[in-house]
ZADOPA-908600 format. One record per residue: residue number from 1; x, y, z negated of N, C-alpha, C, O in turn. Coordinates in steps of 0.02 Angstrom, whole numbers. Layout:
BEGIN
@n->NUM | n_u->X | n_v->Y | n_w->Z | ca_u->X | ca_v->Y | ca_w->Z | c_u->X | c_v->Y | c_w->Z | o_u->X | o_v->Y | o_w->Z .
...
//
This chain:
BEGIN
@n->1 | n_u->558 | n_v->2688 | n_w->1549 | ca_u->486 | ca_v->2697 | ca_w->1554 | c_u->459 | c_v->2724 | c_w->1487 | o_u->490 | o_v->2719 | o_w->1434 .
@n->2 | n_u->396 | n_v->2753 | n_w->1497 | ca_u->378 | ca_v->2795 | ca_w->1437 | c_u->327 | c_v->2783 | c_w->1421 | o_u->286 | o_v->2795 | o_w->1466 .
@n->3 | n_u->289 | n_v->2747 | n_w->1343 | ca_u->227 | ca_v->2716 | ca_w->1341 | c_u->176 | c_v->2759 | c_w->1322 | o_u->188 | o_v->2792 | o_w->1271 .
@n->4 | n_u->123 | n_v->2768 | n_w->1350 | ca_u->65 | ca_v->2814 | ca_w->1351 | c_u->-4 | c_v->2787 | c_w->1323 | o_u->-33 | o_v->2740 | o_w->1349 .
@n->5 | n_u->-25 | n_v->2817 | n_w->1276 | ca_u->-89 | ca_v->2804 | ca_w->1274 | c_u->-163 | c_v->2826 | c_w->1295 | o_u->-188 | o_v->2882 | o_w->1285 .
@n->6 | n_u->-194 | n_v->2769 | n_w->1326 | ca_u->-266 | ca_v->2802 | ca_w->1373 | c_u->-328 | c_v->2784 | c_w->1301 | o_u->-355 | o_v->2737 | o_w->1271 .
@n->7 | n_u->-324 | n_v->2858 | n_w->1302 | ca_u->-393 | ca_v->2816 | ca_w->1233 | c_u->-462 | c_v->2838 | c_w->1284 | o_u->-465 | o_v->2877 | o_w->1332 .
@n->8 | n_u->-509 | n_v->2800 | n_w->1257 | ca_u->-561 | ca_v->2821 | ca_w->1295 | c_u->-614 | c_v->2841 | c_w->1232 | o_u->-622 | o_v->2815 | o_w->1177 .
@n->9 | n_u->-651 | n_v->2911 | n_w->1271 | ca_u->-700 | ca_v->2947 | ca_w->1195 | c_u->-751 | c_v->2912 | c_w->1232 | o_u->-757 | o_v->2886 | o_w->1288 .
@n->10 | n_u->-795 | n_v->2924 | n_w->1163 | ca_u->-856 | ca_v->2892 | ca_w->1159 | c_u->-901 | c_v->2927 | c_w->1120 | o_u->-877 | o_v->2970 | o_w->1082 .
@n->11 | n_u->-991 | n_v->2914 | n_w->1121 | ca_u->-1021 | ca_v->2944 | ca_w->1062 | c_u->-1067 | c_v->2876 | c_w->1022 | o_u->-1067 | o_v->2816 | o_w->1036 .
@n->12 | n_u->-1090 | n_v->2900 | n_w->988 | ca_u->-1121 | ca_v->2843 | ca_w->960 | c_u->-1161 | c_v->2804 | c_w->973 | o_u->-1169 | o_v->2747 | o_w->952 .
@n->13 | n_u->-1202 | n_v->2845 | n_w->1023 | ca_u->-1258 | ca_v->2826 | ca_w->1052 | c_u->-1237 | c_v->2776 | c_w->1127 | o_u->-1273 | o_v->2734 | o_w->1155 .
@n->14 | n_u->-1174 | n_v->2794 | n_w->1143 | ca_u->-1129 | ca_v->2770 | ca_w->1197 | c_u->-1150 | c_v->2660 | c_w->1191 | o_u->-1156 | o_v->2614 | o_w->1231 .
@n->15 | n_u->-1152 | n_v->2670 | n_w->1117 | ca_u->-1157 | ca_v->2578 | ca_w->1070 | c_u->-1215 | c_v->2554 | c_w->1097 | o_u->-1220 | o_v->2494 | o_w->1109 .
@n->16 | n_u->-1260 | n_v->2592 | n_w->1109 | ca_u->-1331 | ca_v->2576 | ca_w->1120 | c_u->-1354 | c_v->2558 | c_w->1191 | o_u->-1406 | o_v->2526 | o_w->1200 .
@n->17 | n_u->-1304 | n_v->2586 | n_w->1253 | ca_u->-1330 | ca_v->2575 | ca_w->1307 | c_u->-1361 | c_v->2500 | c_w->1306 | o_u->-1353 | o_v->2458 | o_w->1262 .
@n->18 | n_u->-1390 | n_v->2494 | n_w->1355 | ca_u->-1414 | ca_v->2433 | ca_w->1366 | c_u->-1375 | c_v->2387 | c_w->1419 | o_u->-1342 | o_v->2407 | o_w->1467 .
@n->19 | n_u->-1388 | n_v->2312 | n_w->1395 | ca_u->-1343 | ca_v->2268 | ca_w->1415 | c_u->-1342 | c_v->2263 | c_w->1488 | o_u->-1287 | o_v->2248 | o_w->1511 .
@n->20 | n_u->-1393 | n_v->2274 | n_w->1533 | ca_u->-1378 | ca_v->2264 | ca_w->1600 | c_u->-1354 | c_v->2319 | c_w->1643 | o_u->-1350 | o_v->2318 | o_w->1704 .
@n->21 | n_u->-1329 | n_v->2407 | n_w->1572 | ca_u->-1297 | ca_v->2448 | ca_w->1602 | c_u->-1219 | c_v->2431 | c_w->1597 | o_u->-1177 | o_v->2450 | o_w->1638 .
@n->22 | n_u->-1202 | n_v->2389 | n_w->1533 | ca_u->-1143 | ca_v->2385 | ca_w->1515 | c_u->-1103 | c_v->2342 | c_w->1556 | o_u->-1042 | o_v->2347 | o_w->1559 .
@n->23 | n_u->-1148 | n_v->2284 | n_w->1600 | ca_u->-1125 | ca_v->2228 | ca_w->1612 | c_u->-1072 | c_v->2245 | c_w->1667 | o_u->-1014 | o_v->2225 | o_w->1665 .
@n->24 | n_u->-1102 | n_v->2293 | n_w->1728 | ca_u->-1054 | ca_v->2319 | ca_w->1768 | c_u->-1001 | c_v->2346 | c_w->1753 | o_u->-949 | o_v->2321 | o_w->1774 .
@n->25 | n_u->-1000 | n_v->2408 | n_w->1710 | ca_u->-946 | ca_v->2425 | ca_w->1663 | c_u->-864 | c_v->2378 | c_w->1643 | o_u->-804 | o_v->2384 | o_w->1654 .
@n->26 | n_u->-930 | n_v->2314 | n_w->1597 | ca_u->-845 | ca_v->2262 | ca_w->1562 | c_u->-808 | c_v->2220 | c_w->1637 | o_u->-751 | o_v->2201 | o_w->1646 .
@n->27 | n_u->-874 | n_v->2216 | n_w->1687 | ca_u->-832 | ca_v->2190 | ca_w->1755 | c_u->-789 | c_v->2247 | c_w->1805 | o_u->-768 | o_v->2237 | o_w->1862 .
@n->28 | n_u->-785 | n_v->2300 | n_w->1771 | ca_u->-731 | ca_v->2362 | ca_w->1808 | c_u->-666 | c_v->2353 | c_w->1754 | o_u->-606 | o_v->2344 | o_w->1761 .
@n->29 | n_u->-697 | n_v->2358 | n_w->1717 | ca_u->-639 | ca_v->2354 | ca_w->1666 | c_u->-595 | c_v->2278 | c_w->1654 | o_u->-536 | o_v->2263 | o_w->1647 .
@n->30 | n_u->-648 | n_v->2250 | n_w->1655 | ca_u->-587 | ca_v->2173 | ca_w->1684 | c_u->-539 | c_v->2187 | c_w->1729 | o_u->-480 | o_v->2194 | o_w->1715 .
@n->31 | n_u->-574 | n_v->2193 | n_w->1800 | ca_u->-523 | ca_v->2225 | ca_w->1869 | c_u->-465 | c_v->2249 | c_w->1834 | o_u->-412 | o_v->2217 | o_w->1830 .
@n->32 | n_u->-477 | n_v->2318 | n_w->1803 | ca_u->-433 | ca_v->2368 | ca_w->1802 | c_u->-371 | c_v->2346 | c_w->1745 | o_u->-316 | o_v->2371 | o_w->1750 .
@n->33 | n_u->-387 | n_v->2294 | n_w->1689 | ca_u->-361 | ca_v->2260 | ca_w->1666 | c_u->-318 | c_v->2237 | c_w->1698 | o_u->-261 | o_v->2253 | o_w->1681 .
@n->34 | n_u->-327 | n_v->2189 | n_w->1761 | ca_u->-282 | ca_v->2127 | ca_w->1795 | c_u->-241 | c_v->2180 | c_w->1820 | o_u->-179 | o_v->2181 | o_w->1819 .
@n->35 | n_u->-279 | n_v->2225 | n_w->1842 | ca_u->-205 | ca_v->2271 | ca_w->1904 | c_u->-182 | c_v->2302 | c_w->1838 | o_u->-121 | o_v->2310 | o_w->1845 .
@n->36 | n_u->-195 | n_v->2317 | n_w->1797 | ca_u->-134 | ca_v->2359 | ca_w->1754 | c_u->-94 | c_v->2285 | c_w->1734 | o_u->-34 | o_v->2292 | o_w->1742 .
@n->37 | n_u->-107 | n_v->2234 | n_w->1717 | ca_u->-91 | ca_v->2169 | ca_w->1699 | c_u->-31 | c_v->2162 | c_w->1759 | o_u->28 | o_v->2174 | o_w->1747 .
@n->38 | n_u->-57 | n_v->2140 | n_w->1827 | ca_u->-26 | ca_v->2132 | ca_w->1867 | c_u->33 | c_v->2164 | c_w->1904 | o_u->73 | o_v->2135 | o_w->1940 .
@n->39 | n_u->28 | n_v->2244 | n_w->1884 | ca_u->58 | ca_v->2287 | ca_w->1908 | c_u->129 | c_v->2293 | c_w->1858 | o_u->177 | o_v->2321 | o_w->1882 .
@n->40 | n_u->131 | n_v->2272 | n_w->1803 | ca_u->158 | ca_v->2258 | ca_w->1743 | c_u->188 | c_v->2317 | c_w->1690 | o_u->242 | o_v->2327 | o_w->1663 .
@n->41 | n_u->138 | n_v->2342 | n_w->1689 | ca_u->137 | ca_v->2428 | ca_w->1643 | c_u->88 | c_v->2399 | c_w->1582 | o_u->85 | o_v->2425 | o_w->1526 .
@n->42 | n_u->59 | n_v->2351 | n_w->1597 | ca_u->5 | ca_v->2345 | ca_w->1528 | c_u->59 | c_v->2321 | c_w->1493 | o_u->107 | o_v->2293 | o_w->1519 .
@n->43 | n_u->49 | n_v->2334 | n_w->1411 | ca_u->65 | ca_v->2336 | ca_w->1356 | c_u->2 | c_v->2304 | c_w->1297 | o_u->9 | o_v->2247 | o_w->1275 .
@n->44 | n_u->-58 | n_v->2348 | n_w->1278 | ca_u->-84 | ca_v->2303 | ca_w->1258 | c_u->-150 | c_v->2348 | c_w->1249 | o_u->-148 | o_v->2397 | o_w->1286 .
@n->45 | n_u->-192 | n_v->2346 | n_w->1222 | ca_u->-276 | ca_v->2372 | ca_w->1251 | c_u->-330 | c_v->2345 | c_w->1204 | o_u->-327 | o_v->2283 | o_w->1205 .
@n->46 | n_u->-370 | n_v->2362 | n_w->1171 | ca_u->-425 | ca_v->2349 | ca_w->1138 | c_u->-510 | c_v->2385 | c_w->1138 | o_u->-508 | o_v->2415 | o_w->1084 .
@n->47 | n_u->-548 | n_v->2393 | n_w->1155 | ca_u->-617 | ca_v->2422 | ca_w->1133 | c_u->-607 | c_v->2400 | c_w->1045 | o_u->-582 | o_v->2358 | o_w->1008 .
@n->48 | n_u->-646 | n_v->2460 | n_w->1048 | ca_u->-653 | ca_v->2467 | ca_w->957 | c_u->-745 | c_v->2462 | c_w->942 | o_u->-789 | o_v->2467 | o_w->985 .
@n->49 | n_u->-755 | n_v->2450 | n_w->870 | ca_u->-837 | ca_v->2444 | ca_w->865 | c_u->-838 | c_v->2524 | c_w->836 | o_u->-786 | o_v->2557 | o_w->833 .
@n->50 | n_u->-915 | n_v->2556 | n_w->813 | ca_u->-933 | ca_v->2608 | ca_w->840 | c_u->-901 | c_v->2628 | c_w->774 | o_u->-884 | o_v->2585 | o_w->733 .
@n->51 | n_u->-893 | n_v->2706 | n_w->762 | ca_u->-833 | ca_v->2738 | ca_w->717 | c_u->-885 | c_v->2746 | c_w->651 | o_u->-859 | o_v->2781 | o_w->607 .
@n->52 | n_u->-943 | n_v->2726 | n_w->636 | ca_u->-958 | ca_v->2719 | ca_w->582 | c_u->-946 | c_v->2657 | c_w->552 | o_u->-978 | o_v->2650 | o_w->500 .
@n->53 | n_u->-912 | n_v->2609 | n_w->568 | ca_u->-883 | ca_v->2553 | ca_w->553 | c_u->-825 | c_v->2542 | c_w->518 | o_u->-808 | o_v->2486 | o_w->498 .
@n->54 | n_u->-779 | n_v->2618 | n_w->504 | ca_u->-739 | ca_v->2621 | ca_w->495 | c_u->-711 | c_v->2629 | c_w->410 | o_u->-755 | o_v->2618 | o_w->368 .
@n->55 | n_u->-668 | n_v->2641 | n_w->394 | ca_u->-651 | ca_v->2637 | ca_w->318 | c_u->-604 | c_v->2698 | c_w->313 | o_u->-576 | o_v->2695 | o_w->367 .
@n->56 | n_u->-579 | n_v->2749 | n_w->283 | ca_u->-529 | ca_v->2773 | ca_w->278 | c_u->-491 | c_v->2789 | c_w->214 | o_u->-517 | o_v->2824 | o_w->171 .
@n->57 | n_u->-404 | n_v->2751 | n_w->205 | ca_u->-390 | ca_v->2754 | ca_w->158 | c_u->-342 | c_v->2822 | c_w->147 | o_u->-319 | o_v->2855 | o_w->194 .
@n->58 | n_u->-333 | n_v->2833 | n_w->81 | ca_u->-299 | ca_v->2902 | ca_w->90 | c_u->-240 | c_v->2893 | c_w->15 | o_u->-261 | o_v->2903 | o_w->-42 .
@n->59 | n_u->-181 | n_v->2877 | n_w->27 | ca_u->-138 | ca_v->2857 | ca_w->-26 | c_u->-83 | c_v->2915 | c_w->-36 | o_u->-31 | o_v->2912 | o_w->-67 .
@n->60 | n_u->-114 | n_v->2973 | n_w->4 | ca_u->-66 | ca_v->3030 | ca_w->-7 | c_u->-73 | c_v->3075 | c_w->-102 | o_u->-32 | o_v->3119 | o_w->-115 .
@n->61 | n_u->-115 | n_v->3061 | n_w->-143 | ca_u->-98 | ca_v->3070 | ca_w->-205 | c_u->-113 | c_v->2992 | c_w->-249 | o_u->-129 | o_v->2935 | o_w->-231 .
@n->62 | n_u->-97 | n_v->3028 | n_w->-320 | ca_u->-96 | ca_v->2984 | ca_w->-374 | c_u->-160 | c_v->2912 | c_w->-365 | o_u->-151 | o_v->2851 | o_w->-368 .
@n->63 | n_u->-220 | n_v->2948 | n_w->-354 | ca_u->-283 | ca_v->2906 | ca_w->-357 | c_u->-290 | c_v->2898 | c_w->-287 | o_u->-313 | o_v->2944 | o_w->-253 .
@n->64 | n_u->-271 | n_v->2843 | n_w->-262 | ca_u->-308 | ca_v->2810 | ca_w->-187 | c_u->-387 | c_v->2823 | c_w->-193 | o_u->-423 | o_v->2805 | o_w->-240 .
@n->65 | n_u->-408 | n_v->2859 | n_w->-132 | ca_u->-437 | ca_v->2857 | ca_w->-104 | c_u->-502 | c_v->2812 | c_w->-50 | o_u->-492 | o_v->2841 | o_w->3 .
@n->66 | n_u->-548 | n_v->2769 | n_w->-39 | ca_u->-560 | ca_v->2727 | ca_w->10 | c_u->-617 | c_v->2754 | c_w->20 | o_u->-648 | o_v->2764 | o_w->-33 .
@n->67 | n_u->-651 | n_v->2773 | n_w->80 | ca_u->-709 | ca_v->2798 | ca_w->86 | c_u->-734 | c_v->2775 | c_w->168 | o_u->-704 | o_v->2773 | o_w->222 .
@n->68 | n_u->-797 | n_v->2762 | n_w->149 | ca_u->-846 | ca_v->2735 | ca_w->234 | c_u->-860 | c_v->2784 | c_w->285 | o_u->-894 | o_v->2834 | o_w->280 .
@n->69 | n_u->-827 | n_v->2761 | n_w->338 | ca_u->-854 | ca_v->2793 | ca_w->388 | c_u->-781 | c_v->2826 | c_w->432 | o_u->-729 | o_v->2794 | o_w->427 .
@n->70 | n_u->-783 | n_v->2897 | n_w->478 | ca_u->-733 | ca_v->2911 | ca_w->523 | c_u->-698 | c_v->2976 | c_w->479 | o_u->-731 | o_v->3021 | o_w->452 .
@n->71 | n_u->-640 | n_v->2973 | n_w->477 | ca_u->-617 | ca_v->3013 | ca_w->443 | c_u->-607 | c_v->3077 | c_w->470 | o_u->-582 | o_v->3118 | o_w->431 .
@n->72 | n_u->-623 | n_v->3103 | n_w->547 | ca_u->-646 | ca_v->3145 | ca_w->572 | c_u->-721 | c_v->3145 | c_w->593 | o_u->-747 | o_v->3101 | o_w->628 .
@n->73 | n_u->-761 | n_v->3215 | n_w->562 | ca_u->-844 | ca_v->3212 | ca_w->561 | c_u->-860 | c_v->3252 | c_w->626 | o_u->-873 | o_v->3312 | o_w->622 .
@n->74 | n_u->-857 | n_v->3210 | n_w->705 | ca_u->-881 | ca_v->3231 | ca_w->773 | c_u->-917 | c_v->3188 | c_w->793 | o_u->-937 | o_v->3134 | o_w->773 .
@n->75 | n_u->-924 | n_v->3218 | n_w->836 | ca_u->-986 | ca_v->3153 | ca_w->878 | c_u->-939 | c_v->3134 | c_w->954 | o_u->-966 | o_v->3134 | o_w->1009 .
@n->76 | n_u->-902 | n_v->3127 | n_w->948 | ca_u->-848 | ca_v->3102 | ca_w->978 | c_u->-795 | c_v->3063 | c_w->953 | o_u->-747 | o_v->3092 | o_w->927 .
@n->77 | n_u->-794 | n_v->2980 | n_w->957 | ca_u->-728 | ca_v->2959 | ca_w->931 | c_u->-693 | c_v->2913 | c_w->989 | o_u->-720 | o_v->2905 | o_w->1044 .
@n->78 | n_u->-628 | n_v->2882 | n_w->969 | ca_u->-617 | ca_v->2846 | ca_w->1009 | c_u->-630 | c_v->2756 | c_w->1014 | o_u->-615 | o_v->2709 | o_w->978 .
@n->79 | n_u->-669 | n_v->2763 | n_w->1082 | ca_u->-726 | ca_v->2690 | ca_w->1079 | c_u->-682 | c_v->2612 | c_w->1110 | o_u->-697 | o_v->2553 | o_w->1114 .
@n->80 | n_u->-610 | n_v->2659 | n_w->1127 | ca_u->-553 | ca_v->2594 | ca_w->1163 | c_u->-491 | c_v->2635 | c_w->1176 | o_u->-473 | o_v->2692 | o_w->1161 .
@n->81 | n_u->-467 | n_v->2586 | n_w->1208 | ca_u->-389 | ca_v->2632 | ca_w->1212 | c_u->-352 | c_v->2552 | c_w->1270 | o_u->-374 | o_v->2496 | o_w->1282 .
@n->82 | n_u->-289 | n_v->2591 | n_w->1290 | ca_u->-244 | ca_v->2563 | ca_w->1317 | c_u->-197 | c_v->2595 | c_w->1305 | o_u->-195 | o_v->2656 | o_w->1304 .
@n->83 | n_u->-131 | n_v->2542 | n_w->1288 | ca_u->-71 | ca_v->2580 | ca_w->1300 | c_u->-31 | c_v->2550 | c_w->1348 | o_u->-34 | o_v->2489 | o_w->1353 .
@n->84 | n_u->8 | n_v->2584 | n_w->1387 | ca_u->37 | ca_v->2571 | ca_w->1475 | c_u->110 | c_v->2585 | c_w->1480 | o_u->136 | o_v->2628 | o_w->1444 .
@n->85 | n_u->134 | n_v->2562 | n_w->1511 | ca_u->207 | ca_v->2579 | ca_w->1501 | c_u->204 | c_v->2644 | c_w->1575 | o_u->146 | o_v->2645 | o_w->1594 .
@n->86 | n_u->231 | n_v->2676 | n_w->1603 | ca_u->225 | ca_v->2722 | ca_w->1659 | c_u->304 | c_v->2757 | c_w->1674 | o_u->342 | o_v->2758 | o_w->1626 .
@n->87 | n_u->318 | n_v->2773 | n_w->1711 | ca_u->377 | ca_v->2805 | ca_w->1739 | c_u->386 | c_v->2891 | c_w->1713 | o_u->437 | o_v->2921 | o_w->1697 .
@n->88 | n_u->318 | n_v->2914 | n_w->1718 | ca_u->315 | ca_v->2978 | ca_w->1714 | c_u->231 | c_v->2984 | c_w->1711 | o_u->187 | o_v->2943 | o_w->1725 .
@n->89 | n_u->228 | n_v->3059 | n_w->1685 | ca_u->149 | ca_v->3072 | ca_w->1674 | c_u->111 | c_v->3086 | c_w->1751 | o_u->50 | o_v->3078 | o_w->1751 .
@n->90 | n_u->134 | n_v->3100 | n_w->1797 | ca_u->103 | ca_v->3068 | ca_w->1842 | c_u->69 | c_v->3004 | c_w->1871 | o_u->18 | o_v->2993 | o_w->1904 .
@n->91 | n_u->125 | n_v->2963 | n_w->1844 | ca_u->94 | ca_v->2873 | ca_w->1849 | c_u->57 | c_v->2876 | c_w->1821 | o_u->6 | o_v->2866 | o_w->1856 .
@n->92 | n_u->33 | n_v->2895 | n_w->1723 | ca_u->0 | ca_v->2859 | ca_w->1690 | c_u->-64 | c_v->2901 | c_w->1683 | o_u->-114 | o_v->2880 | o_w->1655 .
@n->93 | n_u->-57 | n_v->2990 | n_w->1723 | ca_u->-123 | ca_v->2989 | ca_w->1756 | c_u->-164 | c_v->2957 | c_w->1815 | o_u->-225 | o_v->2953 | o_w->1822 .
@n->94 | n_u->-110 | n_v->2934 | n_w->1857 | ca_u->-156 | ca_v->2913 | ca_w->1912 | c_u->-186 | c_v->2818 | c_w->1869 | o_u->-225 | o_v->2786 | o_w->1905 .
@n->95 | n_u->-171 | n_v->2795 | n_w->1820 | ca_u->-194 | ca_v->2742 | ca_w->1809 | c_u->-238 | c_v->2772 | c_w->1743 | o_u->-261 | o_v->2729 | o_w->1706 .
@n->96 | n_u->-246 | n_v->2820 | n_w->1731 | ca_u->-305 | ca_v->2864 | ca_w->1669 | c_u->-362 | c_v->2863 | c_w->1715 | o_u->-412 | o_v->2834 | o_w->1696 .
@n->97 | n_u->-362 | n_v->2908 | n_w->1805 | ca_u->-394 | ca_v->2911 | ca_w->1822 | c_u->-429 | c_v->2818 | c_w->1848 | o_u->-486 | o_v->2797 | o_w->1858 .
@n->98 | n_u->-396 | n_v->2802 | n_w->1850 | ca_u->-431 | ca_v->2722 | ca_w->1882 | c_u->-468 | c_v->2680 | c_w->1804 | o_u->-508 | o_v->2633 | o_w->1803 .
@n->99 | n_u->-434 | n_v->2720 | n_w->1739 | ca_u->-456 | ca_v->2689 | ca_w->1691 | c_u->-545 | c_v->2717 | c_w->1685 | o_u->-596 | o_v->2684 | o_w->1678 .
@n->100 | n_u->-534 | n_v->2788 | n_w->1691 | ca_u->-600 | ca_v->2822 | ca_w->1669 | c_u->-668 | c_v->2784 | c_w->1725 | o_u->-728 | o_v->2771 | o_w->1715 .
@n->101 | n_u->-618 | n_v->2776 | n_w->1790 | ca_u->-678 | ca_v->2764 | ca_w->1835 | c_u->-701 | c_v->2707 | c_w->1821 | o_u->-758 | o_v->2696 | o_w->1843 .
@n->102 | n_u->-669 | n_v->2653 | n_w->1782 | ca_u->-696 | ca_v->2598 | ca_w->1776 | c_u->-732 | c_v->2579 | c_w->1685 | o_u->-758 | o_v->2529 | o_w->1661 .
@n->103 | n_u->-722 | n_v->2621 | n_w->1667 | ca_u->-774 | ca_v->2622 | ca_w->1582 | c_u->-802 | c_v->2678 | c_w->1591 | o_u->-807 | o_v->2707 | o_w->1537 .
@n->104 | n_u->-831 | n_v->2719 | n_w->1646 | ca_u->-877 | ca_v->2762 | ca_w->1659 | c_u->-869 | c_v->2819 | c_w->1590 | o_u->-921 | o_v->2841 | o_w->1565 .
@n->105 | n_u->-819 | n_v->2834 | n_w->1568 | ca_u->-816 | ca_v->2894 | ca_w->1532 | c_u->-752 | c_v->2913 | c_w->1536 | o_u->-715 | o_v->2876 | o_w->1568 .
@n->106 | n_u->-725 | n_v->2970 | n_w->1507 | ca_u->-666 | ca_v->3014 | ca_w->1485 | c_u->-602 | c_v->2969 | c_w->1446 | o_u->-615 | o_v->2951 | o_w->1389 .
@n->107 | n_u->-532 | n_v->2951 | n_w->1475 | ca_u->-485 | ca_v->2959 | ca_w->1453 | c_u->-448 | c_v->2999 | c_w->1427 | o_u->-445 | o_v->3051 | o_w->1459 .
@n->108 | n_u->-415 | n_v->2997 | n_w->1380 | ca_u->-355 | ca_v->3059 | ca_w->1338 | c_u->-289 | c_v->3012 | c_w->1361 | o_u->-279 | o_v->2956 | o_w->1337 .
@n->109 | n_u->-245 | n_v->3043 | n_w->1414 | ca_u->-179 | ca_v->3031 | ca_w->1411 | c_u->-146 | c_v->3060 | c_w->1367 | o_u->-145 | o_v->3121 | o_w->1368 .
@n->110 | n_u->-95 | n_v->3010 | n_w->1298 | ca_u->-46 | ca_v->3054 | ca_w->1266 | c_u->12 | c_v->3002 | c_w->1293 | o_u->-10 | o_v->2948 | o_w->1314 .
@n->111 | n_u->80 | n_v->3011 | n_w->1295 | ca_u->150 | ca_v->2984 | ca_w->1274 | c_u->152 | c_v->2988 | c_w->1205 | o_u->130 | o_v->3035 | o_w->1171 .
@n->112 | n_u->188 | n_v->2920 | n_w->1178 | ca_u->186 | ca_v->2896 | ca_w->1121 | c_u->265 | c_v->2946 | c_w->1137 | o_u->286 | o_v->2966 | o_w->1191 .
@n->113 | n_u->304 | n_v->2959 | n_w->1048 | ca_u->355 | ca_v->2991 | ca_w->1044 | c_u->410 | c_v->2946 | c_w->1058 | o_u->399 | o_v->2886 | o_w->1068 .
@n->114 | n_u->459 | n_v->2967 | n_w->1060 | ca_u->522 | ca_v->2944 | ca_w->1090 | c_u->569 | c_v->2916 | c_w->998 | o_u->586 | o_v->2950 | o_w->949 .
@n->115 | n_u->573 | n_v->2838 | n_w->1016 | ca_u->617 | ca_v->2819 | ca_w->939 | c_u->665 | c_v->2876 | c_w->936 | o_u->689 | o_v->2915 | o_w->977 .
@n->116 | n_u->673 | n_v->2863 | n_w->854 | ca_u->736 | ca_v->2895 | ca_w->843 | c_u->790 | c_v->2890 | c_w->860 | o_u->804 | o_v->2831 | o_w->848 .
@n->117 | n_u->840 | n_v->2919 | n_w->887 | ca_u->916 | ca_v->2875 | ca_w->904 | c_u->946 | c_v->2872 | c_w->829 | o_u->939 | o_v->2916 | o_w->787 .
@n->118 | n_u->978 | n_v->2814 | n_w->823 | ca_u->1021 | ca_v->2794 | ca_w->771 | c_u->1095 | c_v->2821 | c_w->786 | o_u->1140 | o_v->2809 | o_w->746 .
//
């Protein structure tokens, strides 16, 4: 099996909906939780807080780096994610599409890379 990640985009303003739009939302996404849970492809899954929350460190020269905020400047970041175990990219679209329908926005299917063989 091949583990995939469903990130889900978001915008900033996405933070702001209001609570009795969201509420339906976290009860789809529970569901869709148990059946990926149940179905036994879940791996492991988080919502993230909004991408100005973020920190980015950068230790690629001499003087580290630490600076506030998303280290890519869009108005698009990623607002959650799942990663799924799947057979093939067919499976882990048809559970992208059941992901999107239930957090009412856009999934990115990638496959994580394949370890190195030793």
């Amino acid at each position: 099996m091949t583990q995939y990640l469903l990130s889900v985009h978001v915008t900033e303003s996405d933070y702001e909906t209001p609570q009795e739009q969201i509420e339906p939302i976290y009860a789809a996404v529970d569901a869709f939780n148990t059946e990926l849970q149940s179905s036994g492809s879940w791996v492991f899954a988080g919502g993230l807080h909004p991408a100005s929350t973020s920190t980015v460190v950068d230790a690629t020269k001499p003087d580290v780096t630490v600076t506030d905020g998303p280290f890519v400047e869009t108005k698009e970041h990623i607002g959650g994610f799942w990663v799924i175990e799947a057979a093939d990219l067919d499976a882990a679209l048809d559970w992208a599409k059941k992901a999107s329908a239930a957090c009412a926005g856009p999934v990115e299917v990638r496959p994580f890379q394949d370890e190195p063989s030793e």
